[in-house]
C-alpha positions as CSV (number, residue, x, y, z in Angstrom):
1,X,12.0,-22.2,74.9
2,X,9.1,-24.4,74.0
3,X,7.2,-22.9,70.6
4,X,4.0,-24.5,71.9
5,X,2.1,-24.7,75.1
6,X,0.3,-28.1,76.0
7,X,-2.9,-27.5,78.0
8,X,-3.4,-28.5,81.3
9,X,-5.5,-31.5,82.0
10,X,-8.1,-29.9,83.6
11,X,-8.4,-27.4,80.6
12,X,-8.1,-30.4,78.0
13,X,-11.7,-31.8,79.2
14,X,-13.2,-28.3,78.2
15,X,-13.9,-29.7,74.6
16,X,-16.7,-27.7,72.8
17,X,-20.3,-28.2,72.6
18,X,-21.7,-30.5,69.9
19,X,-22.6,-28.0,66.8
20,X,-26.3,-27.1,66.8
21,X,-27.7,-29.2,63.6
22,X,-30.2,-26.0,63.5
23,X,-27.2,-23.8,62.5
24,X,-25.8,-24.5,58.6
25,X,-21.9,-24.7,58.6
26,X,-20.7,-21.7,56.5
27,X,-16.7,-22.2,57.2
28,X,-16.2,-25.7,58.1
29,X,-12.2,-25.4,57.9
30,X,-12.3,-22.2,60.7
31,X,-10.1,-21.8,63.4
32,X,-10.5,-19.0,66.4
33,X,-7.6,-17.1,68.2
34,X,-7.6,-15.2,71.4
35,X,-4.7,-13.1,71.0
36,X,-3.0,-12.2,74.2
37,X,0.3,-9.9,74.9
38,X,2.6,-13.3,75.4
39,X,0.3,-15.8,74.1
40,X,-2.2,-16.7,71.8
41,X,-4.8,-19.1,72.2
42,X,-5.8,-21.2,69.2
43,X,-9.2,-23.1,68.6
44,X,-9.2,-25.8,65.2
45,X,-12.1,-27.7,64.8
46,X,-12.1,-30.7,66.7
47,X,-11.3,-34.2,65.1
48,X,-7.8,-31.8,63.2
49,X,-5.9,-33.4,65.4
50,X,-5.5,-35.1,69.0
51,X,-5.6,-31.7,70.8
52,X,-8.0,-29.5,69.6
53,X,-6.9,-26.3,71.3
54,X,-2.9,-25.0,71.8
55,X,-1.5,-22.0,72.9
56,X,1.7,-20.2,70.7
57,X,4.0,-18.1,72.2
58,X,5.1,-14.4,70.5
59,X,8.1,-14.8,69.5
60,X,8.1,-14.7,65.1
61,X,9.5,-18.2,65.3
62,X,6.1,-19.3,67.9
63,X,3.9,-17.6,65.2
64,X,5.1,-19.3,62.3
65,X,5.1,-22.7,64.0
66,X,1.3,-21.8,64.7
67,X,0.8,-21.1,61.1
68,X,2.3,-24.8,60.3
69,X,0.0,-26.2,62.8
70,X,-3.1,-24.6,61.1
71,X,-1.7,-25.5,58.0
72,X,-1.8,-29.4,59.0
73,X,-5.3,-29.4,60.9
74,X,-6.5,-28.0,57.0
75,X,-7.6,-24.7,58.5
76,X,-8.6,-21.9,55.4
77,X,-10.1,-19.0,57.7
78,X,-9.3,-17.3,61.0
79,X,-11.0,-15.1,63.3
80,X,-8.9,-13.4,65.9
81,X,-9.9,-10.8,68.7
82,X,-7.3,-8.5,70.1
83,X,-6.9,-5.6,71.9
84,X,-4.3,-2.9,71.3
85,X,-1.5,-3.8,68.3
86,X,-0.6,-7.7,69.3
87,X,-2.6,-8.4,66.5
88,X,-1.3,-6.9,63.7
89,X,2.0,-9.1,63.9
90,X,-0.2,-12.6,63.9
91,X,-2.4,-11.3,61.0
92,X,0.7,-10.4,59.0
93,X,1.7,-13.7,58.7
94,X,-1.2,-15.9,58.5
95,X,-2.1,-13.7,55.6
96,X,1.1,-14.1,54.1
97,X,0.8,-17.8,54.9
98,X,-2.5,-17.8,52.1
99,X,-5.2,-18.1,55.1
100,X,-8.4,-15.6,55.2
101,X,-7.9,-13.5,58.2
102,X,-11.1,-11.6,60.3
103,X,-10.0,-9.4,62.6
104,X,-13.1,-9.3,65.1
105,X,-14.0,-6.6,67.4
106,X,-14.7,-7.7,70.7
107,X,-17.1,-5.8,71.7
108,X,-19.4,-7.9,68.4
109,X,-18.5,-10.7,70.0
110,X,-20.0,-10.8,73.3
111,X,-23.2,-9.4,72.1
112,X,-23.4,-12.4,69.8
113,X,-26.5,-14.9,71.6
114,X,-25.0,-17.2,73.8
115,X,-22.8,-18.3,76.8
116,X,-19.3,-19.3,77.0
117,X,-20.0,-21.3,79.8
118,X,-16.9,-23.2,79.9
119,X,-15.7,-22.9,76.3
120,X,-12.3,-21.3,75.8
121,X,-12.5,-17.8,74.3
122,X,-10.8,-19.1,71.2
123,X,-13.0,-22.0,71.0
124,X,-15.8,-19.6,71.4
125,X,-14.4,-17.5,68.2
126,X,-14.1,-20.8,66.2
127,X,-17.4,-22.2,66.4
128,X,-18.9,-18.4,65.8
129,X,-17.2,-18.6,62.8
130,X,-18.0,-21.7,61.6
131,X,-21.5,-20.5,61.6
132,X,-20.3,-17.1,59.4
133,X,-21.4,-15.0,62.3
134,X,-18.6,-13.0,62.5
135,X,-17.2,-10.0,60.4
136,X,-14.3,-8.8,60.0
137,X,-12.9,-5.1,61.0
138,X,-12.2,-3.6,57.8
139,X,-8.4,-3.5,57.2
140,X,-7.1,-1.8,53.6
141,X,-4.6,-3.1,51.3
142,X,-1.1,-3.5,52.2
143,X,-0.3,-0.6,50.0
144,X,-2.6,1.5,51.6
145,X,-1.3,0.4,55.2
146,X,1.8,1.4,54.5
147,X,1.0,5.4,53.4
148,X,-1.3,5.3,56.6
149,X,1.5,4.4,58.8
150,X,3.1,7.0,57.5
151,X,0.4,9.5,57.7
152,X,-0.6,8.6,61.5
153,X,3.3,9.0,62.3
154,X,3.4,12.9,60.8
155,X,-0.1,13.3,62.4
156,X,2.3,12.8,65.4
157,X,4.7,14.8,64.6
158,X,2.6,17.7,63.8
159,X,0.9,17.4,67.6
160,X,4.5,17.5,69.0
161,X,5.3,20.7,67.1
162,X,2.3,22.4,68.6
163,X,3.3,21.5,72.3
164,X,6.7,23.3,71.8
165,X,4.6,26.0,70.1
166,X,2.9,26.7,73.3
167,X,6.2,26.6,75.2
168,X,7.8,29.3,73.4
169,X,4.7,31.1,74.0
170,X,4.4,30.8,77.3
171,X,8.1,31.9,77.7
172,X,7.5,34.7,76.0
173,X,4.7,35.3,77.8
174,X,6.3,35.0,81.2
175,X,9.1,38.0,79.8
176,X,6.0,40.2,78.9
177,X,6.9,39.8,75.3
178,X,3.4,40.2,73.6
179,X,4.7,38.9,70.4
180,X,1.7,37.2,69.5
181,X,-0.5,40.4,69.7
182,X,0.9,42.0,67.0
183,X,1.4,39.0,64.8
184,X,-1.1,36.2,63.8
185,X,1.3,33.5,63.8
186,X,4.3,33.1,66.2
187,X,5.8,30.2,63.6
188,X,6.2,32.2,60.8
189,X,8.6,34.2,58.7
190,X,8.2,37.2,61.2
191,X,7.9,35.1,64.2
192,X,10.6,33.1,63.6
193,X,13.3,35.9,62.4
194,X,12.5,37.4,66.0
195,X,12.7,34.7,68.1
196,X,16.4,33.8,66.2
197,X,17.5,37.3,66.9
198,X,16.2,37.1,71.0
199,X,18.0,33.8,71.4
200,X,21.0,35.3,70.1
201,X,21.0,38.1,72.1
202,X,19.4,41.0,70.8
203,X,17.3,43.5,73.2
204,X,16.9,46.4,71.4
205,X,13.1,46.2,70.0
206,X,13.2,48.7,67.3
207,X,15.9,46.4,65.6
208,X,13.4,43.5,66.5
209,X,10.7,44.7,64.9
210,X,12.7,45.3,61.9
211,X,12.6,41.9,61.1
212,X,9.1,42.2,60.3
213,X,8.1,40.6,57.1
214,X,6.4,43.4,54.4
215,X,3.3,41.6,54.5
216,X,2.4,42.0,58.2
217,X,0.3,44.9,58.9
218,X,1.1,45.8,62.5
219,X,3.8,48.6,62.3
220,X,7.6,48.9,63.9
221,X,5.9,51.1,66.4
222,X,3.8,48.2,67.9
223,X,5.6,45.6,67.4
224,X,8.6,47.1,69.0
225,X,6.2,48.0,71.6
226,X,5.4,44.4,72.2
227,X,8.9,43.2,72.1
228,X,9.7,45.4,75.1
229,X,9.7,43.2,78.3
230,X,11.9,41.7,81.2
231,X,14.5,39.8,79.2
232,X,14.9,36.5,82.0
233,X,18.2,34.6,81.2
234,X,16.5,31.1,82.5
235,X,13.4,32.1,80.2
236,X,15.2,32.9,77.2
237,X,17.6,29.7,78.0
238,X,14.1,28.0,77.7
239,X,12.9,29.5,74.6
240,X,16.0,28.8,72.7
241,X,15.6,25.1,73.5
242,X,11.5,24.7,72.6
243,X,12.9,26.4,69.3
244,X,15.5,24.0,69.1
245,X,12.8,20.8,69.5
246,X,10.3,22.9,67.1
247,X,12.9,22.9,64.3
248,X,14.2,19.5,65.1
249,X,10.4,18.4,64.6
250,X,10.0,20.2,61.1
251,X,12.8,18.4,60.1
252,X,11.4,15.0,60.9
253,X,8.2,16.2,58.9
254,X,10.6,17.2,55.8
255,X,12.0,14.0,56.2
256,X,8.5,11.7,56.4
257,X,7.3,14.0,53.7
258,X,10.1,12.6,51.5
259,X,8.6,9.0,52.3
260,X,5.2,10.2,51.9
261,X,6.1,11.3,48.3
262,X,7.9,8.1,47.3
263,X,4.7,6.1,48.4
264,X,2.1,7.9,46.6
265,X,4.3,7.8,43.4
266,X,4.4,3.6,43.6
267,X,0.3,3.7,43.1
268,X,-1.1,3.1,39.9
269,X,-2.4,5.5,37.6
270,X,-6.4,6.2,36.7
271,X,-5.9,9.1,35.0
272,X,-3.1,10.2,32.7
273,X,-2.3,13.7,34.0
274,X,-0.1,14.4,30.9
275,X,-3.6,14.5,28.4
276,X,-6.0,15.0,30.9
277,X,-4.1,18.0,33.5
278,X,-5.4,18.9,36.6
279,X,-7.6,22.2,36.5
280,X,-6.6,25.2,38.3
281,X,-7.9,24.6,42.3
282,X,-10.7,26.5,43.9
283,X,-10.0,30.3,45.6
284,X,-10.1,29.7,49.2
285,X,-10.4,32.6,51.6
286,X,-7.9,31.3,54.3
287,X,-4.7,29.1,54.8
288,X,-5.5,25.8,54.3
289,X,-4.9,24.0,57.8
290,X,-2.8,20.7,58.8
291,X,0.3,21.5,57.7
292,X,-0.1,20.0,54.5
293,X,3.3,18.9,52.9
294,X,5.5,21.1,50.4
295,X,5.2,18.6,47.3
296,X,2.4,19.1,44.7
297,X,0.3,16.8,46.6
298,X,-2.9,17.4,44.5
299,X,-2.3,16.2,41.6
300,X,-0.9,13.0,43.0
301,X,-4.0,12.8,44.8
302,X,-5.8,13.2,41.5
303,X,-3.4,10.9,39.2
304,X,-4.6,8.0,41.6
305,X,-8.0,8.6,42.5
306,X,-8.7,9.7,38.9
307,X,-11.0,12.4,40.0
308,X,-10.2,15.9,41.8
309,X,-11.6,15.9,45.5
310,X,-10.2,19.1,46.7
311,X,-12.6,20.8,44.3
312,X,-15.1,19.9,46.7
313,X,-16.4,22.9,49.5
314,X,-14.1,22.0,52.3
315,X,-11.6,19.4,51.2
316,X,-8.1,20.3,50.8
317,X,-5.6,17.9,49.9
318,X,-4.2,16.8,53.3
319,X,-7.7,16.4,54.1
320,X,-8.2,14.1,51.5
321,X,-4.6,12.3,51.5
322,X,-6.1,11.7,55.5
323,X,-9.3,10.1,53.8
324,X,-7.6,8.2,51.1
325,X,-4.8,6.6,54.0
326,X,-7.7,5.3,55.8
327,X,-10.4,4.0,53.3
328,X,-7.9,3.0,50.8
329,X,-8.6,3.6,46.9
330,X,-11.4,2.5,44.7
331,X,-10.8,-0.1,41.7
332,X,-12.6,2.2,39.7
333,X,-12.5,5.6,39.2
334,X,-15.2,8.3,40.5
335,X,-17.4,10.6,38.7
336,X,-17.2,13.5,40.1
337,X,-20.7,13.4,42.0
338,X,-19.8,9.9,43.1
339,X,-16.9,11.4,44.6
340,X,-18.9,14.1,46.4
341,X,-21.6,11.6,48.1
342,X,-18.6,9.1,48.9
343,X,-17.0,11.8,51.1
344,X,-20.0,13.5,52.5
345,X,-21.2,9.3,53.4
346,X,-17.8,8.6,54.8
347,X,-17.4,12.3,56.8
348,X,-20.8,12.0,58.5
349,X,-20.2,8.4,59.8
């Protein structure tokens, strides 16, 4: 297969405007690409070489070819607009390849003054660029990208476990078992010692409610009241597999956990936890929410940040892992009422 698409001749004609002399040239080695599912459209300013404009297939071997190609016109900077993820692939490499890379969002672009007329979109990007009128979506270090990969995936994770969550309620439901009247949370230590015991076959709800953890405050009398119901074999066949997919997916969120961990001990540290320790965390009326993962994820978070933000009202620290995968890490440390103003800022955006 070819790594490079010659345009047509009809298309070759379509050469850009003359540059308006009223405009200063901010980037004068800046090259535009329309990135496309199979192809990607690539603008270098004219006179870089006999065809101004080429197209690259997908493949890895097409993309590195089109970072040669820049390479030889002398291109430095590159502006790309994409839709969906068939950028990240192309700005992967050209970064590693030494060039600046903008990631532009599209929706910028066309409200930039002007008319494409017949320009290509990527010679469109190119001379827009030149000018420096385009910025770049903001796109954290690779460190950072990494942990947020992560992150998004157990964000995933977390949203499948609560759709097999509402399956076993539901079958229980559907067998009058009012489980969840009597306890708050269907997924715990109670819950789940129950719903083990039905899938295995027990019927007898005072042995059921038995189970019961010390802590809950509904008695045996209730709860054994609740558990008393129509005992379907297809419903309870059902129930055993949604508990089978709800454990199978808090295994996968031990397991990213693990990676999770690993990640955040690889960043560098601002604060020296061993002569500086973490003080104790804030008394919170209620369970923290998110699932937040079993390691001590706090002082991690403080280690690298340098600064403690789950003392402030309303941040936990899967809250602020969340914040930290997306907006990345500051150089230097915070104060502690720098910290508070950067989150309230970034929250209220």
């Amino acid at each position: 297969m070819s790594q490079q698409k010659r345009l047509p001749t009809a298309e070759l004609r379509l050469t850009p405007k003359a540059q308006d002399s009223s405009l200063a040239t901010i980037n004068a080695n800046a090259a535009g690409i329309d990135i496309g599912a199979d192809r990607h459209w690539v603008s270098v300013p004219a006179g870089r070489d006999s065809e101004c404009v080429r197209s690259f297939g997908c493949f890895t071997a097409q993309l590195y070819a089109m970072a040669d190609w820049l390479k030889h016109c002398g291109v430095e900077t590159v502006a790309m607009e994409s839709t969906g993820v068939y950028w990240i692939p192309v700005f992967q490499i050209l970064e590693s390849r030494g060039f600046e890379v903008k990631l532009v969002n599209a929706h910028y672009v066309k409200t930039v003054p002007g008319r494409k007329t017949d320009v290509l979109d990527c010679q469109w990007l190119q001379q827009l660029h030149t000018y420096g009128l385009l910025a770049g979506s903001f796109r954290p270090e690779d460190q950072i990208c990494v942990l947020r990969s992560y992150i998004r995936q157990r964000d995933n994770l977390i949203k499948g476990t609560c759709v097999h969550v509402l399956r076993m309620q539901k079958a229980l439901t559907q067998m009058n078992l009012q489980l969840h009247r009597v306890i708050s949370d269907i997924t715990g230590s109670t819950g789940m010692a129950i719903i083990h015991a039905i899938v295995a076959g027990e019927r007898d709800p005072q042995k059921l409610a038995a189970l019961k953890d010390g802590r809950i405050k509904a008695s045996c009398g209730d709860i054994a009241a609740a558990l008393t119901g129509d005992y379907r074999p297809e419903l309870v066949f059902i129930l055993q597999q949604e508990l089978q997919l709800y454990e199978f997916y808090q295994t996968q969120i031990a397991a990213i956990d693990v990676h999770i961990e690993q990640c955040l001990a690889k960043f560098s540290d601002k604060v020296d936890v061993a002569t500086k320790p973490l003080s104790k965390p804030k008394r919170r009326g209620k369970k923290q929410p998110g699932n937040p993962p079993q390691f001590d994820l706090r002082t991690h978070l403080y280690r690298i940040n340098g600064v403690d933000f789950t003392q402030i009202d309303g941040f936990g620290a899967l809250t602020v892992l969340i914040l930290l995968s997306e907006v990345g890490v500051r150089s230097v440390p915070f104060s502690h009422s720098q910290a508070f103003y950067f989150l309230v800022g970034f929250m209220s955006c």
